[in-house]
C-alpha positions in Angstrom: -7.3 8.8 0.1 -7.7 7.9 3.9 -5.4 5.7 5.3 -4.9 3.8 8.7 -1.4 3.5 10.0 -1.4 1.1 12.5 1.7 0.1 14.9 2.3 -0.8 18.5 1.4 1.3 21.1 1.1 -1.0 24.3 3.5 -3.7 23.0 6.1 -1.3 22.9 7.2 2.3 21.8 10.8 1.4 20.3 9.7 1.5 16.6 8.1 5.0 17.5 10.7 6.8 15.3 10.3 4.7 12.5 6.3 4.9 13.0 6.6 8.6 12.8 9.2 8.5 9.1 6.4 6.1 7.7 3.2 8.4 8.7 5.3 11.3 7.0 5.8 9.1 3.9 2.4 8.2 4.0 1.0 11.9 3.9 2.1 12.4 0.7 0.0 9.5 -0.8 -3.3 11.0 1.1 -4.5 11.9 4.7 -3.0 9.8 7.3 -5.7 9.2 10.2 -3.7 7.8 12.8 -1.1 10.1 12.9 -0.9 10.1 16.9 1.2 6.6 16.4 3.9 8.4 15.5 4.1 10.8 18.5 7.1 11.0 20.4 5.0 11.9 23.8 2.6 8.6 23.3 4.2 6.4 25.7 3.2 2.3 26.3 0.6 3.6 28.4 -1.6 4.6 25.2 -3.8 7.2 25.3 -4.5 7.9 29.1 -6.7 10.5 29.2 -9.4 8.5 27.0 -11.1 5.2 28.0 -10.7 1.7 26.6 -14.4 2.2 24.7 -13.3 5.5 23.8 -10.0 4.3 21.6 -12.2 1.1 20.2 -14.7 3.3 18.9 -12.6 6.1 17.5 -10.5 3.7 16.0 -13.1 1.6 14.8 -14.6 4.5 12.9 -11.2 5.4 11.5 -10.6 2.0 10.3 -14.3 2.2 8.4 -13.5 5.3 6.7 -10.1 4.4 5.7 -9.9 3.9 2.0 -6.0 1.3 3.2 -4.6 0.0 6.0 -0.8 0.1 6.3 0.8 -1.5 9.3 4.2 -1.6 10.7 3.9 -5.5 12.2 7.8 -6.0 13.4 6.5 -5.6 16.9 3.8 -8.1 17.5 0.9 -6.4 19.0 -2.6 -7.5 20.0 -4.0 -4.5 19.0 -2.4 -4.4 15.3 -3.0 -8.5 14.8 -6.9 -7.2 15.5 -7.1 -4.3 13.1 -5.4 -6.7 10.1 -8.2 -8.5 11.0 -10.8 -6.4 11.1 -9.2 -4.9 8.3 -9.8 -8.0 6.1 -13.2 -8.0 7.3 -14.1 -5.1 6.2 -11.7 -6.0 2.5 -9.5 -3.1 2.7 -6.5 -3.2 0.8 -3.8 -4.0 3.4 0.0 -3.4 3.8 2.1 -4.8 6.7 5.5 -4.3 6.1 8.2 -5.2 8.9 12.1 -5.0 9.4 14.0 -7.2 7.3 16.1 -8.5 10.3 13.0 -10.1 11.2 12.5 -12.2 8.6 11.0 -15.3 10.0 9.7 -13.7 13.0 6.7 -12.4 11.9 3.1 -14.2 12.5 2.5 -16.4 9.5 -1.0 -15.6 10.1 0.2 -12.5 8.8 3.0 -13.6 5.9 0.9 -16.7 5.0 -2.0 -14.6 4.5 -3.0 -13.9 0.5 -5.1 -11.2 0.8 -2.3 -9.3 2.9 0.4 -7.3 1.0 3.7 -8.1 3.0 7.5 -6.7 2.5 10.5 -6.6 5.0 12.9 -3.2 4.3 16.4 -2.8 4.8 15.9 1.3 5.3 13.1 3.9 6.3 14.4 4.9 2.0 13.1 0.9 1.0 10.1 1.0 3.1 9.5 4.2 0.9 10.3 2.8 -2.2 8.2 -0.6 -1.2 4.9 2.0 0.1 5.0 4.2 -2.9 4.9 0.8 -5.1 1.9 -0.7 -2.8 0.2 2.7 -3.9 1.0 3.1 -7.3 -0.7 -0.8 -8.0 -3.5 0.5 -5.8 -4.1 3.2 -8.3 -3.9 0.5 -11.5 -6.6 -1.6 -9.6 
C-alpha cells in the first residue's frame, strides 16, 4: 500500500519529531512516499534545491499514486489544507489526526468534514493505536 504523509513544512518544523515517529509507524502498514517530512535537516525553507513546479509536480504524482492520505493537521498549513483537498478530489481514503491539546483549534473544514477520518492523540503510542485502527477498517472496506 502507498501512502501520503503529509505535514507542515513551511508553516513550521516544530512537529518534525513527531512527523518523523508517525512516518516510522506508517512503514509498517506499507511504503510511505513522503518520507522526507520527517527529516530532521528539512528546515521551513522546504526543499531549496528544487523549484516551486518541481515540488507540485512530484507531489502531485505522489498524491495520485497513493493508495491513503494521512496527515498530521495540528499545524495549519496551506500546503496540507490543499492536499486534503486534492485528496478528496481524487476520493482517497483520508486521515488527519492532530494533538489532543488542540481540540477546538483545528479548521472545521477539516473536523466538519464527513468524508475525512479525524482523531486528536494524547501520545505518539495513541496516534499508533488510532493509525493501526484507520488501517485495519481500511482493510474490512
Amino acid at each position: 500500500m502507498d501512502i501520503y504523509f503529509s505535514g507542515s513544512i513551511r508553516s513550521g518544523r516544530h512537529d518534525q519529531v513527531i512527523y518523523a515517529q508517525l512516518i516510522r509507524h506508517l512503514q509498517k502498514h506499507g511504503t510511505v512516499l513522503t518520507t522526507h517530512i520527517g527529516d530532521s535537516a528539512l528546515t521551513d525553507e522546504g526543499e531549496s534545491h528544487l523549484s516551486d513546479l518541481e515540488i507540485y509536480a512530484r507531489d502531485m504524482d505522489w498524491l495520485k499514486k497513493a493508495d491513503v492520505v494521512v496527515a498530521e493537521v495540528s499545524n495549519p498549513s496551506l500546503g496540507v489544507g490543499y492536499e486534503i483537498a486534492q485528496a478528496e478530489v481524487m476520493k482517497k481514503p483520508l486521515f488527519c489526526l492532530y494533538q489532543s491539546t488542540l481540540a477546538g483549534k483545528v479548521s472545521p473544514m477539516i473536523t466538519g468534514n464527513s468524508s475525512i477520518r479525524v482523531c486528536s492523540y494524547l501520545s505518539k503510542y495513541d496516534a499508533y493505536l488510532k493509525l493501526d485502527a484507520f488501517f485495519q477498517l481500511l482493510k474490512k472496506e
